[in-house]
C-alpha positions in Angstrom: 0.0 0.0 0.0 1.3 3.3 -0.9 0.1 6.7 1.4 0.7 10.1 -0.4 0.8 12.3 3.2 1.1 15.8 3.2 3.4 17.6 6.2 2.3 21.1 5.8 4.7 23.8 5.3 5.8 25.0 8.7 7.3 22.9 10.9 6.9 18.8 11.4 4.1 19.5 13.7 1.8 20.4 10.9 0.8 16.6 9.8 -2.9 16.3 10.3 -3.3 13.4 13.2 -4.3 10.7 10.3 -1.4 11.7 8.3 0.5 10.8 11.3 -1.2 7.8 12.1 -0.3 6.3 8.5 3.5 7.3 8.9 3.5 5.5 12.3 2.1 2.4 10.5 4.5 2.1 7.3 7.0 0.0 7.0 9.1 2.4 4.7 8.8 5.9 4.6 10.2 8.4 2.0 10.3 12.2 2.0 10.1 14.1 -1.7 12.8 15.9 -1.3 13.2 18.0 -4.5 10.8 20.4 -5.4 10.8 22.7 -2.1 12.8 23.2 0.8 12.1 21.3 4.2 11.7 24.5 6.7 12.8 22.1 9.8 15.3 19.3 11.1 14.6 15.6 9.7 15.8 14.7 12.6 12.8 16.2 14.2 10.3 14.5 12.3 11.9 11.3 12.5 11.2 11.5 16.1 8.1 12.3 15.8 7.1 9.7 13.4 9.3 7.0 15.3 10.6 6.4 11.8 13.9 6.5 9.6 12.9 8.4 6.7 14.4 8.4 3.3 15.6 11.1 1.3 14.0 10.7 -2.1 15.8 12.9 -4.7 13.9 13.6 -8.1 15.2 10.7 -10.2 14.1 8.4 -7.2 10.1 10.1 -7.2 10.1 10.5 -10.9 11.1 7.0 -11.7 8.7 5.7 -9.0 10.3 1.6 -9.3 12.1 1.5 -5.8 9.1 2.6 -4.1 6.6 1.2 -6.1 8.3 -2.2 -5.7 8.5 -1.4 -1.8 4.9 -0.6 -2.1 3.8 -3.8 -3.3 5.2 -5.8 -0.4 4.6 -3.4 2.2 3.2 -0.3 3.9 5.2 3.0 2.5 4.7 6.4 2.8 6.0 9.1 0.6 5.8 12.5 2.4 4.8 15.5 0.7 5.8 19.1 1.6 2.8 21.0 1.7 
């Protein structure tokens, strides 16, 4: 199963509560991490989540096959800013 999950703009406290719900349950989770700048610490969000989250770069989201593949045999989350 693959969760699109928007993290709001401001600071890692602005995931809605279902958002954060769906993180805590992934097995994988990836952050889109080309098209605008992350305004806070990973670090923070990672704890959190309670999860190690991925770095994806643009060729990694626009090719989609590692996380598609990941999202066939488990729960993953690619995080959206905004």
């Amino acid at each position: 199963m693959l969760y699109i999950i928007g993290i709001g703009l401001g600071n890692e406290k602005d995931i809605s509560i279902n958002g954060l719900e769906s993180v805590r349950s992934c097995d994988v989770v990836y952050l889109e991490n080309y098209t605008s700048k992350l305004m806070f610490k990973i670090e923070d969000l990672e704890k959190l989540t309670g999860k190690k989250i991925i770095l994806a770069d643009r060729e990694l989201v626009e090719s989609g096959e590692e996380i598609l593949k990941n999202a066939n045999e488990k729960n993953v989350a690619l995080l959206v800013k905004g």
